[in-house]
C-alpha positions as protocol buffer text, in pm:
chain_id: "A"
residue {
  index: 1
  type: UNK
  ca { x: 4864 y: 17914 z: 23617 }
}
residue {
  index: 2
  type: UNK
  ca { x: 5079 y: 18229 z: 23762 }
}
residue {
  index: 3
  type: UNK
  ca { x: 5020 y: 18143 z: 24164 }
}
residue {
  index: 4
  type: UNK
  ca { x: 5178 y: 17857 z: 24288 }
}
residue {
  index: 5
  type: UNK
  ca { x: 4964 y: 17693 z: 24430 }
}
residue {
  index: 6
  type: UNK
  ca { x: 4982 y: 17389 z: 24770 }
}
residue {
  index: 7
  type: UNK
  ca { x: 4741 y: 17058 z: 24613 }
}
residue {
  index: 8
  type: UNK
  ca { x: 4646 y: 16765 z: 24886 }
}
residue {
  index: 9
  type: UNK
  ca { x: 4643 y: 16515 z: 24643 }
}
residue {
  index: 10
  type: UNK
  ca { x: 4438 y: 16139 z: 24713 }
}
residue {
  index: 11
  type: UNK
  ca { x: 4532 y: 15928 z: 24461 }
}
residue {
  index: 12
  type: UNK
  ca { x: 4866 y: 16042 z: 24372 }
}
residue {
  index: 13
  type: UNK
  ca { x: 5000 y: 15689 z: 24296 }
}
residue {
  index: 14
  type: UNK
  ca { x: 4778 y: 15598 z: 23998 }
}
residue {
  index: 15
  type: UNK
  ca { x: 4733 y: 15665 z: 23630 }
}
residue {
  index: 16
  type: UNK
  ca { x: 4598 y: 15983 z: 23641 }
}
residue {
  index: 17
  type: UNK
  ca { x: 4733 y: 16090 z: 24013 }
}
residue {
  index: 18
  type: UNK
  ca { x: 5091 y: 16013 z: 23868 }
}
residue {
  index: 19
  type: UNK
  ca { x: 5080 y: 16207 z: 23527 }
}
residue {
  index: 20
  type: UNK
  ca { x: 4895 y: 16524 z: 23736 }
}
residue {
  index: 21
  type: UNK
  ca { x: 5179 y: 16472 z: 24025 }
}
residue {
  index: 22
  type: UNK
  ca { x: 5453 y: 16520 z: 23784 }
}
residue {
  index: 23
  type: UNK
  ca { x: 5246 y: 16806 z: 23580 }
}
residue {
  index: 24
  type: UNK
  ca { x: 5234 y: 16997 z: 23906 }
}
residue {
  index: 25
  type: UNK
  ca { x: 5556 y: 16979 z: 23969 }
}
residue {
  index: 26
  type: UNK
  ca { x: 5671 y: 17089 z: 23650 }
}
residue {
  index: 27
  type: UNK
  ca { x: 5448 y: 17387 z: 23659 }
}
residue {
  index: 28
  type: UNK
  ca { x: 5637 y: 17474 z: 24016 }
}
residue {
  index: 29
  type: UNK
  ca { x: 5332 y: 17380 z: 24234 }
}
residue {
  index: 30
  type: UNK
  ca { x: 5356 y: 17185 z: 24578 }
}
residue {
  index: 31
  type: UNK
  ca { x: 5177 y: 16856 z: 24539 }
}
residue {
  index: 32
  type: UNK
  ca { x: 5122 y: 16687 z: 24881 }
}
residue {
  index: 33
  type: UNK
  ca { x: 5031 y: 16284 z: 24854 }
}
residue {
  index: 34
  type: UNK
  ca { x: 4783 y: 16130 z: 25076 }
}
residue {
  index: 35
  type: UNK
  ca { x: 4980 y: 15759 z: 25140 }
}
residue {
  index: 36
  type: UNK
  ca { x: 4820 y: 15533 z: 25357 }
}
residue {
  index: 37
  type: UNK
  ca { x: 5137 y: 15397 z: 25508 }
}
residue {
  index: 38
  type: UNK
  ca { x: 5401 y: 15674 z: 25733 }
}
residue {
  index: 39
  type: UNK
  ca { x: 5492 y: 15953 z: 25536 }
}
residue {
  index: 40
  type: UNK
  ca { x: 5835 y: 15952 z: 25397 }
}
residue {
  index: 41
  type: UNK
  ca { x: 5915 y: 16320 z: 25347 }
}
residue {
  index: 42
  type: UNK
  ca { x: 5697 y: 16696 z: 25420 }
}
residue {
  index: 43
  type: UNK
  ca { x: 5519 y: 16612 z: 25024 }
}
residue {
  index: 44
  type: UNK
  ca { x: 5375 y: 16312 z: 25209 }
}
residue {
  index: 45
  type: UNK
  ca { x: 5079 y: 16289 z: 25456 }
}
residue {
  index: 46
  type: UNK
  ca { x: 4956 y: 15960 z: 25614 }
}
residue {
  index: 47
  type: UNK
  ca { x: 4594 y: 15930 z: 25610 }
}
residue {
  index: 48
  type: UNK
  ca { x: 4322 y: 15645 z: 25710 }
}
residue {
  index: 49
  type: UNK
  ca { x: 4016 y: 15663 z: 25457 }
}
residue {
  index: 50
  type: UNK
  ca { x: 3863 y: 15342 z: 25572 }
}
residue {
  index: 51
  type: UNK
  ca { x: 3870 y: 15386 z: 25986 }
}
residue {
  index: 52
  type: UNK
  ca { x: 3762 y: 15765 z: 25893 }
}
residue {
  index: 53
  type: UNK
  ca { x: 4161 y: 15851 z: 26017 }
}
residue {
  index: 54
  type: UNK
  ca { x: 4211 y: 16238 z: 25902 }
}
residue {
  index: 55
  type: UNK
  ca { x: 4462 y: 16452 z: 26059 }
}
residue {
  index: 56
  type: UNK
  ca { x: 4245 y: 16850 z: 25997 }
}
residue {
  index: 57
  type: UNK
  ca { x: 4615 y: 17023 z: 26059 }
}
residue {
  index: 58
  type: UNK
  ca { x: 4684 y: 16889 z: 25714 }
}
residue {
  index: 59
  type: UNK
  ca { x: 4505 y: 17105 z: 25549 }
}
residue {
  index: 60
  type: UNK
  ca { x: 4690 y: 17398 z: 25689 }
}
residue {
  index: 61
  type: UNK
  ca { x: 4816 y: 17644 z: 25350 }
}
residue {
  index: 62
  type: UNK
  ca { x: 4646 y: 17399 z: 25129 }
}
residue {
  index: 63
  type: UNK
  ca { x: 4469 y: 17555 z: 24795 }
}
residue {
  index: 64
  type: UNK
  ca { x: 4301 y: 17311 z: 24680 }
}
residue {
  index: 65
  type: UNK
  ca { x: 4211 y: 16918 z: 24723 }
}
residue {
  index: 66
  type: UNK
  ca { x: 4218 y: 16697 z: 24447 }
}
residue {
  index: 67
  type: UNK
  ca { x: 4066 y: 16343 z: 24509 }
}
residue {
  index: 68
  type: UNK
  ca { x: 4157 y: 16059 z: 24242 }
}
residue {
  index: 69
  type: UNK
  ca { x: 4130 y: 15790 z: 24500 }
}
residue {
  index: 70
  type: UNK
  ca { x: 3934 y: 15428 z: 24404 }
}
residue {
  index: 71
  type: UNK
  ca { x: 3975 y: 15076 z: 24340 }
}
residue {
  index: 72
  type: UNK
  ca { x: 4058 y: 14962 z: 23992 }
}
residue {
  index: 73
  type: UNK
  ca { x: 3781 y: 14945 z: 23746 }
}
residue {
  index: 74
  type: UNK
  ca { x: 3914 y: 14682 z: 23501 }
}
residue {
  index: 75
  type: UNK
  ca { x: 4130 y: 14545 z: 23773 }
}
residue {
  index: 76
  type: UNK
  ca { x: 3949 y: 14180 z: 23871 }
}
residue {
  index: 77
  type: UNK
  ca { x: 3652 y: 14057 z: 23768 }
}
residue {
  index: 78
  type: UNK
  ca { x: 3356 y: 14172 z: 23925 }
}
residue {
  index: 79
  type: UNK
  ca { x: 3253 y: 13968 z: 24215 }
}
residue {
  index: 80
  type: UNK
  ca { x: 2989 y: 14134 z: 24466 }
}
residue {
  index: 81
  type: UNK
  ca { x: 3303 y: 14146 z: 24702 }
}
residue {
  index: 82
  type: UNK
  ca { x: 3462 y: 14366 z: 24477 }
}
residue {
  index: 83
  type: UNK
  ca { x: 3163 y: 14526 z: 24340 }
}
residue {
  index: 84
  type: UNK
  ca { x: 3139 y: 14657 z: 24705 }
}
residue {
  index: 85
  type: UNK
  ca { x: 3522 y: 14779 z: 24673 }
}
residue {
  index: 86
  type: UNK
  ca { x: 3471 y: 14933 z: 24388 }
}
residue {
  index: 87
  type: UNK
  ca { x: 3179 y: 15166 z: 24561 }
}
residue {
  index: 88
  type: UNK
  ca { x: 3384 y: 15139 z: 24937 }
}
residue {
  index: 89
  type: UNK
  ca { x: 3662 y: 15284 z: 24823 }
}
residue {
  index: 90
  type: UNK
  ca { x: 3515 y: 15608 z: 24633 }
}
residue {
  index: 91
  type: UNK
  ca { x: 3218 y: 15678 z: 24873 }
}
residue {
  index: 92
  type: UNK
  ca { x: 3470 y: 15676 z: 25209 }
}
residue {
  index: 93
  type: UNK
  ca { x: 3748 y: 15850 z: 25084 }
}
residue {
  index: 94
  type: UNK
  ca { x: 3519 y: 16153 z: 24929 }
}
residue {
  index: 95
  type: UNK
  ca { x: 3349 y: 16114 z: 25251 }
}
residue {
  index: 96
  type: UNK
  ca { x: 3617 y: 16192 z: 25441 }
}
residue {
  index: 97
  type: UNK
  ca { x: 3794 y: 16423 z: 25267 }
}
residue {
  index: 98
  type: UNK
  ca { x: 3439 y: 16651 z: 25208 }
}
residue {
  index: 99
  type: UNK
  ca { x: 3328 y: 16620 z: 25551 }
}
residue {
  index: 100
  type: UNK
  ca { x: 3687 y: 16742 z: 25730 }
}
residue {
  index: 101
  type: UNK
  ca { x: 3699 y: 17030 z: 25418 }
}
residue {
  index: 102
  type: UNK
  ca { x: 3312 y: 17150 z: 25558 }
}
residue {
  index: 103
  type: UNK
  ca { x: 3476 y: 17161 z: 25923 }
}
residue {
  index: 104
  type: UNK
  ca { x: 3761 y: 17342 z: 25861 }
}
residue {
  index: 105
  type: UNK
  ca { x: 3734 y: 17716 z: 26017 }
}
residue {
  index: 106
  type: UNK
  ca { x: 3917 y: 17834 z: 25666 }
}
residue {
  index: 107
  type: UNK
  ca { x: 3904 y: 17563 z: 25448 }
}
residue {
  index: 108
  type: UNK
  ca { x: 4088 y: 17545 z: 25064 }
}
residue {
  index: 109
  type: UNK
  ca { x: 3879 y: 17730 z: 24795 }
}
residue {
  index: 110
  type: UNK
  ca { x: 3887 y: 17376 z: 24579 }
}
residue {
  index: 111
  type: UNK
  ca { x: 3756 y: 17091 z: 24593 }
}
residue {
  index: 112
  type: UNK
  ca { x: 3836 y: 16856 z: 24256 }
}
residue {
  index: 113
  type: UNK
  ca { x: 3645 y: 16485 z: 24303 }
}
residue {
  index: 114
  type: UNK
  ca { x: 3731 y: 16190 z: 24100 }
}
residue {
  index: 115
  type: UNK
  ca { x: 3386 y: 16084 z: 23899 }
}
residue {
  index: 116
  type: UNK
  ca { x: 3351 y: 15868 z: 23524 }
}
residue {
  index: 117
  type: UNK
  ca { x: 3142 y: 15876 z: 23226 }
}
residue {
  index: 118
  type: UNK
  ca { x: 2978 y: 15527 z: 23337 }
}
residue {
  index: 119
  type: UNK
  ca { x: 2710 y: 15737 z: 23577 }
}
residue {
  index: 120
  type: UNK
  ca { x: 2510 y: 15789 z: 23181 }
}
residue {
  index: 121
  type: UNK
  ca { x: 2529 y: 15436 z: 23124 }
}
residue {
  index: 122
  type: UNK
  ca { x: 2424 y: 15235 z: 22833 }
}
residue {
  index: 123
  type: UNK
  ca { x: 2294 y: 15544 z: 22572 }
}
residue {
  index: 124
  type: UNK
  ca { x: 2313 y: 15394 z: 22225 }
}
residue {
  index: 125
  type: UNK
  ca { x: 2446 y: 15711 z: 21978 }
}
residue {
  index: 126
  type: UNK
  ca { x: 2260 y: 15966 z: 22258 }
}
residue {
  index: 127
  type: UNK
  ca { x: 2437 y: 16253 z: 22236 }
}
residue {
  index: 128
  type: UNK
  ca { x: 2515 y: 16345 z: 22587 }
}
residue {
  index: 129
  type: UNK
  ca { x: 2609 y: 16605 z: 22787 }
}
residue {
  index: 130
  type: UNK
  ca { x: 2648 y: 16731 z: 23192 }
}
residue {
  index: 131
  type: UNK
  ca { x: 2275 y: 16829 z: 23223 }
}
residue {
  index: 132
  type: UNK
  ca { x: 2187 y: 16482 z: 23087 }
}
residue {
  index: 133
  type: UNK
  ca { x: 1972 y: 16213 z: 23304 }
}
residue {
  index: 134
  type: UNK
  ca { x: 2189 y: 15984 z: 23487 }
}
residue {
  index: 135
  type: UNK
  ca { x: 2201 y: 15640 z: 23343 }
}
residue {
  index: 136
  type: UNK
  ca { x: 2056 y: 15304 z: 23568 }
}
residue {
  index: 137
  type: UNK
  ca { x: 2410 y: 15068 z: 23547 }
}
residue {
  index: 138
  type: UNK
  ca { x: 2601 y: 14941 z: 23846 }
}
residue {
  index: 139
  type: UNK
  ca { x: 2865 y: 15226 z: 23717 }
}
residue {
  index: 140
  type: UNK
  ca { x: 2643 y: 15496 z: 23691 }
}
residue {
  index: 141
  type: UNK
  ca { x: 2508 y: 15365 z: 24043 }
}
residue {
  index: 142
  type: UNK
  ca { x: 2836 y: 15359 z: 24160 }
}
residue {
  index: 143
  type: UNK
  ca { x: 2900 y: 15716 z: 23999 }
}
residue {
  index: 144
  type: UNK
  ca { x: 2632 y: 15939 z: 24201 }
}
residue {
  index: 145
  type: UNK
  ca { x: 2707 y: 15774 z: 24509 }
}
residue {
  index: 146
  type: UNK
  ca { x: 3017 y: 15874 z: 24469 }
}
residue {
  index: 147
  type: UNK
  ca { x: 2940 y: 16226 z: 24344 }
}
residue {
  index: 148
  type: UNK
  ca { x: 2699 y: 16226 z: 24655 }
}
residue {
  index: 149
  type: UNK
  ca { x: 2985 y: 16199 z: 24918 }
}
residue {
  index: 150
  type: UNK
  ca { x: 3132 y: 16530 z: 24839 }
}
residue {
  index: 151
  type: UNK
  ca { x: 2789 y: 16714 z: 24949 }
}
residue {
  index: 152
  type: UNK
  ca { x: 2909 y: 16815 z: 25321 }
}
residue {
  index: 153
  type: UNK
  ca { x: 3206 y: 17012 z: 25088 }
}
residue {
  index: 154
  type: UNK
  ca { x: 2908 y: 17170 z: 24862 }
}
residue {
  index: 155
  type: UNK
  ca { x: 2710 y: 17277 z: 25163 }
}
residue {
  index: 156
  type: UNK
  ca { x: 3014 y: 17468 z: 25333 }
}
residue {
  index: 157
  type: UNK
  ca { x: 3003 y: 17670 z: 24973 }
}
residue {
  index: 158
  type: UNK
  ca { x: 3339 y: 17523 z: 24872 }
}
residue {
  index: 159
  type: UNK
  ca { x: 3374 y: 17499 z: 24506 }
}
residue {
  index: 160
  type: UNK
  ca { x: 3320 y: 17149 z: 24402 }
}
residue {
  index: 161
  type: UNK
  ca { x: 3388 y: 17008 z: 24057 }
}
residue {
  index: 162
  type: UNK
  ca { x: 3346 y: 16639 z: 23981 }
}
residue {
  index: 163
  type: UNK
  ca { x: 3597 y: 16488 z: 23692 }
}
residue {
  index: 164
  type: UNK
  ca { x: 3353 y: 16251 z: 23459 }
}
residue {
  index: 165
  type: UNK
  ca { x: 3618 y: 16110 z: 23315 }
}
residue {
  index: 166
  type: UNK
  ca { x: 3600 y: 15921 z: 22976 }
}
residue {
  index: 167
  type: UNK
  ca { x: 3847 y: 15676 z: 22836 }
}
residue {
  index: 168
  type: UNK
  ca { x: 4182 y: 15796 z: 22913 }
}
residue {
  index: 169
  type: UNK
  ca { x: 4426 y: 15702 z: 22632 }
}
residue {
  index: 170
  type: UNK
  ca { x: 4809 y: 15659 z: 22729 }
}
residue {
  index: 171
  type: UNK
  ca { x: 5045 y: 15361 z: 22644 }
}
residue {
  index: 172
  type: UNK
  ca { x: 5106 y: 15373 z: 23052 }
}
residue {
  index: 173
  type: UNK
  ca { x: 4823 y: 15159 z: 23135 }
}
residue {
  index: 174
  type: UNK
  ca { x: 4433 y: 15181 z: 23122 }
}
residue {
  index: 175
  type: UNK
  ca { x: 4268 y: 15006 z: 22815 }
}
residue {
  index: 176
  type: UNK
  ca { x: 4517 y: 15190 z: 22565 }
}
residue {
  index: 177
  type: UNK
  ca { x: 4830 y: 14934 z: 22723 }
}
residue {
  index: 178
  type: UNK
  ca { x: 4628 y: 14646 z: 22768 }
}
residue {
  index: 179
  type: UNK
  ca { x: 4531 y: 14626 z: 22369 }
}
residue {
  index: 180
  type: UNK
  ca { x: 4833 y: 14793 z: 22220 }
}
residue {
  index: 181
  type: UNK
  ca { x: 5034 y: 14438 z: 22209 }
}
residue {
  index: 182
  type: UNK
  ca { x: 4753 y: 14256 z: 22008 }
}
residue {
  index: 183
  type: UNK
  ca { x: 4735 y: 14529 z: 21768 }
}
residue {
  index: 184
  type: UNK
  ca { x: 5081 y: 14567 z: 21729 }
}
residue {
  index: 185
  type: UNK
  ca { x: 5047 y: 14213 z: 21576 }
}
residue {
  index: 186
  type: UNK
  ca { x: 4807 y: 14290 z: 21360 }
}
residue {
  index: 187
  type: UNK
  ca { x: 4547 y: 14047 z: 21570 }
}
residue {
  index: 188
  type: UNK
  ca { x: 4357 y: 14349 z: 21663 }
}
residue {
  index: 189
  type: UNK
  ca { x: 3971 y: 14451 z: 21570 }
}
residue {
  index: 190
  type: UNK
  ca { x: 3613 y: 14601 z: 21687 }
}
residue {
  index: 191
  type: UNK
  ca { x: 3461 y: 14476 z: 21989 }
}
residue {
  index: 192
  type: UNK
  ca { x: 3108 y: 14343 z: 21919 }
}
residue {
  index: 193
  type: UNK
  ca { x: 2935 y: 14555 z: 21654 }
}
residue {
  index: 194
  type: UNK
  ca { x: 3149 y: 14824 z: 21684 }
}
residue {
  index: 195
  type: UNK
  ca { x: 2884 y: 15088 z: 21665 }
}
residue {
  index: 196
  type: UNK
  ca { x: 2926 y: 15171 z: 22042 }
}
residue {
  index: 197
  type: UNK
  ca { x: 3063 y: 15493 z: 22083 }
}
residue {
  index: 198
  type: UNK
  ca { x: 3372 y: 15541 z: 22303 }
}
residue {
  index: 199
  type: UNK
  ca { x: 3425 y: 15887 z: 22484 }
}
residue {
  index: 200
  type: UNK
  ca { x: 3786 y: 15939 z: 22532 }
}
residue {
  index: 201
  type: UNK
  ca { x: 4075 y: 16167 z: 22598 }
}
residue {
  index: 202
  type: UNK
  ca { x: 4434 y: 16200 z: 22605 }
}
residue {
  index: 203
  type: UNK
  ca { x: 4646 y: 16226 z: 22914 }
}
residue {
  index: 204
  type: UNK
  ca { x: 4801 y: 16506 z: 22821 }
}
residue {
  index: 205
  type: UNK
  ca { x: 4422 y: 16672 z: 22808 }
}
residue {
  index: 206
  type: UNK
  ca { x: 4299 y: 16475 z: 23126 }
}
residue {
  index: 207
  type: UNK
  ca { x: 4552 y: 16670 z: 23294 }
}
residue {
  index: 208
  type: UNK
  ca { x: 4571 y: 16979 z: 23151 }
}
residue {
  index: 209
  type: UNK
  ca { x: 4187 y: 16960 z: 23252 }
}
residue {
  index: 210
  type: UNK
  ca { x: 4219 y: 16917 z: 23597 }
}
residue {
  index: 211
  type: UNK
  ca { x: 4520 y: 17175 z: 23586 }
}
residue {
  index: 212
  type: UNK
  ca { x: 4263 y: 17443 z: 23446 }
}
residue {
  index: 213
  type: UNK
  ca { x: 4013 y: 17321 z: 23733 }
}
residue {
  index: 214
  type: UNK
  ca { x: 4212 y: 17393 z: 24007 }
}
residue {
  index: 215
  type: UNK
  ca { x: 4200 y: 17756 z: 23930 }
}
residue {
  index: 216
  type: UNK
  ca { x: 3865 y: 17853 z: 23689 }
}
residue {
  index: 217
  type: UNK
  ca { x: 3523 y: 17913 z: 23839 }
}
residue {
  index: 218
  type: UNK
  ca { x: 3362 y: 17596 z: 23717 }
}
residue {
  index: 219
  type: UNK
  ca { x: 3195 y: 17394 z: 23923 }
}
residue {
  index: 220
  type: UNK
  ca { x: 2960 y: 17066 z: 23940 }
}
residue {
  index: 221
  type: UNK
  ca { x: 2973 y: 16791 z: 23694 }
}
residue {
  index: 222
  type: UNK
  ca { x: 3277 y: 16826 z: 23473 }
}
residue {
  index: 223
  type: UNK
  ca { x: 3287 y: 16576 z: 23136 }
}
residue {
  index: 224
  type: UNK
  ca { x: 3665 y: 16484 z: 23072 }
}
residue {
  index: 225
  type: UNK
  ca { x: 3635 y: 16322 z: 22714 }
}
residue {
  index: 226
  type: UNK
  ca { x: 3741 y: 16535 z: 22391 }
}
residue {
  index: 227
  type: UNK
  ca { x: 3493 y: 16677 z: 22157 }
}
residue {
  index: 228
  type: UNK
  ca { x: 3505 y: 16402 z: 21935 }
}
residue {
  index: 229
  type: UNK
  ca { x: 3394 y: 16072 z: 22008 }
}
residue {
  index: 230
  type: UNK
  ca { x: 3421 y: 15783 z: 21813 }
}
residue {
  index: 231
  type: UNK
  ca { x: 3224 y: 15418 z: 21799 }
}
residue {
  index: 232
  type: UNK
  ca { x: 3472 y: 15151 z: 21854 }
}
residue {
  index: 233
  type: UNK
  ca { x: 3500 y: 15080 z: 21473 }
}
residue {
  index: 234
  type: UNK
  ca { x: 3637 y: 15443 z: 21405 }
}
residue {
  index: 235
  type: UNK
  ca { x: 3888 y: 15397 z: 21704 }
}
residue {
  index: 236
  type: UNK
  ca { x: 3979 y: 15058 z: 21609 }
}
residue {
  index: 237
  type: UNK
  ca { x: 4036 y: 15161 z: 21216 }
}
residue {
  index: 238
  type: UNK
  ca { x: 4212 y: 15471 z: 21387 }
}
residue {
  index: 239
  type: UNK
  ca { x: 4492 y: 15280 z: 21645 }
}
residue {
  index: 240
  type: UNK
  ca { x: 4548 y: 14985 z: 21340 }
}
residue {
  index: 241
  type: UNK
  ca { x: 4661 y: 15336 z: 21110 }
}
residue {
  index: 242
  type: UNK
  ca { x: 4834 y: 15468 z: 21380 }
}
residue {
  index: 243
  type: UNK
  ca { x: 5023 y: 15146 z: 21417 }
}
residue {
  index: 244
  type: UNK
  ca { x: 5047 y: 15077 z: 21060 }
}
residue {
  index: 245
  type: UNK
  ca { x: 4869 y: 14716 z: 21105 }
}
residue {
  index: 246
  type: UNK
  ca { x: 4553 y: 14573 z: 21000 }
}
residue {
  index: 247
  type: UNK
  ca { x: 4220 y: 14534 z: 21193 }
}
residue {
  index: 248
  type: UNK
  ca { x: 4066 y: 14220 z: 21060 }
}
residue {
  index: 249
  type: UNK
  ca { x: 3989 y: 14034 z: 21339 }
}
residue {
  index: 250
  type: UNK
  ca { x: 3656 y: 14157 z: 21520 }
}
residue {
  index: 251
  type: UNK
  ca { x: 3620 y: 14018 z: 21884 }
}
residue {
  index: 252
  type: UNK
  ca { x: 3293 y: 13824 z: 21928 }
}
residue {
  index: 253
  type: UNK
  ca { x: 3067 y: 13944 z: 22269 }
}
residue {
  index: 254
  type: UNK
  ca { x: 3116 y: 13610 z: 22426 }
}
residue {
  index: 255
  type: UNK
  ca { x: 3451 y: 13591 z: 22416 }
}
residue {
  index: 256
  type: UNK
  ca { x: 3523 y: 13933 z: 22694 }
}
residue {
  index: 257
  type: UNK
  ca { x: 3198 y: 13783 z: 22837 }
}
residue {
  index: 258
  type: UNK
  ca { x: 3298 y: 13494 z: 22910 }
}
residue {
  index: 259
  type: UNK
  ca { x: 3639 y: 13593 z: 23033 }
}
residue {
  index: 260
  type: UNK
  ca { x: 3513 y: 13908 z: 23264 }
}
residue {
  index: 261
  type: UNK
  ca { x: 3162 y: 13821 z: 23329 }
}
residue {
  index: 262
  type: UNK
  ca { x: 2854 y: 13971 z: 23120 }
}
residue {
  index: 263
  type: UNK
  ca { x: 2829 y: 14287 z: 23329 }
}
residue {
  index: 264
  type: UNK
  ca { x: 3205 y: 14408 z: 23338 }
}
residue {
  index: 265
  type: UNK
  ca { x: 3241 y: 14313 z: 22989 }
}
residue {
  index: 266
  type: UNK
  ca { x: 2944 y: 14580 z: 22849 }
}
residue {
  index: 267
  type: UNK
  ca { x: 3028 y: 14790 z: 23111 }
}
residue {
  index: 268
  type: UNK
  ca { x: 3354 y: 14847 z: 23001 }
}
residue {
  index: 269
  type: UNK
  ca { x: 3364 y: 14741 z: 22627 }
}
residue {
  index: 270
  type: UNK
  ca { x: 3028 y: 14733 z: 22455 }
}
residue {
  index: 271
  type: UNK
  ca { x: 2815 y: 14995 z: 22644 }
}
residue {
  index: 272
  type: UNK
  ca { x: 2766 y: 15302 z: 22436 }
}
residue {
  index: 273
  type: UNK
  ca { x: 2839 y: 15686 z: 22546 }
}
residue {
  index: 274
  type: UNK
  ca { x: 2845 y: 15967 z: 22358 }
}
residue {
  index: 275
  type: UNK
  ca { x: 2951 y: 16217 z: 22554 }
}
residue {
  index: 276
  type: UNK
  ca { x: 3056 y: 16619 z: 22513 }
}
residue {
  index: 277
  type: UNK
  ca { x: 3260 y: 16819 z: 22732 }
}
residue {
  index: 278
  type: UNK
  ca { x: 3070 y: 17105 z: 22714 }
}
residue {
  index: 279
  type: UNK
  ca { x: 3117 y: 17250 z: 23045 }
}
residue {
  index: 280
  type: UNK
  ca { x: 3507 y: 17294 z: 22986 }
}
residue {
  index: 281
  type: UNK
  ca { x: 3424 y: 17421 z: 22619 }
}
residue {
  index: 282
  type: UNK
  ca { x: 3187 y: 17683 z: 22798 }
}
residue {
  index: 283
  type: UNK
  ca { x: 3459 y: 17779 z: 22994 }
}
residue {
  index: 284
  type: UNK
  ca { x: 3698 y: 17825 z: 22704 }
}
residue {
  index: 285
  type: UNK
  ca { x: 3896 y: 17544 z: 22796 }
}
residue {
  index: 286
  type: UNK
  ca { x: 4109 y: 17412 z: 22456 }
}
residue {
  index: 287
  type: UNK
  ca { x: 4200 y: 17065 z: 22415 }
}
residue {
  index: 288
  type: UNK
  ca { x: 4556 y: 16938 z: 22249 }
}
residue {
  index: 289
  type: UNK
  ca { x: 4407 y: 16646 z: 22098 }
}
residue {
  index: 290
  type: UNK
  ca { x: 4072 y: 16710 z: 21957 }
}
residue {
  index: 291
  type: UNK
  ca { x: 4096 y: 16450 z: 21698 }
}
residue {
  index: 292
  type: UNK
  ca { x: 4183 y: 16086 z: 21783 }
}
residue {
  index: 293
  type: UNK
  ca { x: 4428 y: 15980 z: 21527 }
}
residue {
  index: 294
  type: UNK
  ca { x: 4629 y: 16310 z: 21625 }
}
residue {
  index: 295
  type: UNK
  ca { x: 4605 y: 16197 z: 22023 }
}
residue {
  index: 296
  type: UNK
  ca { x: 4686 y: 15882 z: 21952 }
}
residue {
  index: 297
  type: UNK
  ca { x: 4999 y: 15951 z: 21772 }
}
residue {
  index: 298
  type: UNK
  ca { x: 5062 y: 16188 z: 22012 }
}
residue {
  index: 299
  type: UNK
  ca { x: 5037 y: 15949 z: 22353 }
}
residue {
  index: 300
  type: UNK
  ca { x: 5201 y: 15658 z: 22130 }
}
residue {
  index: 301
  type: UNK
  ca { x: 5437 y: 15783 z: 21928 }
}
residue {
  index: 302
  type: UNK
  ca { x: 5556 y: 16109 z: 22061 }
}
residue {
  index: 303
  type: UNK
  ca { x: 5439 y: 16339 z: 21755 }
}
């Protein structure tokens, strides 16, 4: 990207809001974090998504929006408490942020909102792609919702793209961190079957993808998962070569079931997606990390 460019950024303190914070900056643009506490410099802005608290003048000079903001998938077990999180804190944020963007007399040409690969749901070895039917799972529920709260944005003709993004692999945290120590001692294996196919991407591509949306003419659903997905087995056999340890030990359904509730569980570790990103292929977008074992020595091992 020549022009630097001003980003209001929601979400700046998370996985993906800290790797594209840090991209941004080492490209020479100006992020500027939403924080929902007092700002503590000019690359801060306080904001108050659940009370509907936005202040318009901070939109003044601003290129584009980028909105990462949401509760933790995998955080806790899902209770219908935090079911309702989980939804709360997508729908009012994107709310907010699309509604002031439609009011604004010149508002940024951009409008980047945080989506997942969940809204297919469950689709056995489908192969799957943005035009394809939306799936009927709490997270695909949760998904259009969530994709539905940017409309006011769409209707004021701002360009909207929303990030479906797959399984983001990076030692930092996610699903990568969380099984990286059992594997490591060789007590690692396929969830289930392991027929399931898992639609993933590096960070490095997640934000390089985002980085290319900020300033191409694409717009509307946006799969962020590489061109290659695997079923678990594949990635499993993959991370144990990666690693240089075995993958003996499969992991029985009940066991995640039993630990995070039947619906989290498949939601996050059994359901199957297999997803292409063809709207960023379209667009001539190139990916890094095409092939998994190459990602994944990339993100773990620095190759």
């Amino acid at each position: 990207m020549e022009n630097k460019l001003e980003i209001l950024l929601a979400g700046a303190s998370g996985l993906i809001g800290t790797a594209l914070t840090k991209a941004l900056i080492d490209d020479g643009h100006r992020p500027i974090r939403l924080v929902r506490r007092p700002a503590k410099g000019e690359d801060e802005i306080m904001w108050d998504p659940k009370n509907g608290v936005m202040d318009i003048e901070s939109f003044d000079g601003v290129d584009a929006v980028v909105n990462l903001s949401g509760a933790g998938i995998g955080d806790k077990r899902w209770t219908d408490d935090y079911k309702k999180l989980l939804l709360s804190s997508r729908t009012r944020t994107t709310s907010l942020l699309a509604t002031t963007l439609a009011e604004l007399p010149s508002p940024p040409k951009t409008f980047l909102s945080g989506s997942a690969i969940g809204i297919y749901g469950d689709r056995d070895d489908e192969v799957l792609s943005e035009d394809s039917e939306i799936g009927s799972t709490f997270l695909a529920g949760l998904c259009q919702k969530w994709e539905t709260a940017a409309q006011p944005a769409i209707d004021a003709g701002i360009r909207t793209a929303f990030l479906r993004t797959g399984i983001v692999q990076t030692p930092k945290g996610g699903a990568l961190k969380k099984m990286l120590p059992l594997f490591k001692f060789g007590l690692g294996g396929k969830f289930g079957s392991g027929k399931q196919y898992m639609s993933w991407i590096t960070m490095t591509d997640e934000v390089n993808a985002i980085k290319y949306l900020l300033t191409n003419d694409v717009s509307g659903p946006v799969n962020l998962t590489a061109p290659n997905p695997v079923t678990n087995e594949t990635f499993v056999e993959t991370l144990g070569q990666v690693l240089s340890r075995p993958t003996l030990l499969p992991v029985p359904a009940f066991g995640p079931r039993l630990l995070l509730g039947s619906e989290m569980a498949d939601a996050l570790l059994f359901e199957s997606t297999r997803i292409l990103p063809m709207a960023l292929t379209d667009h001539g977008f190139r990916f890094e990390h095409s092939e998994l074992e190459a990602g994944l020595r990339a993100e773990i091992l620095g190759e």
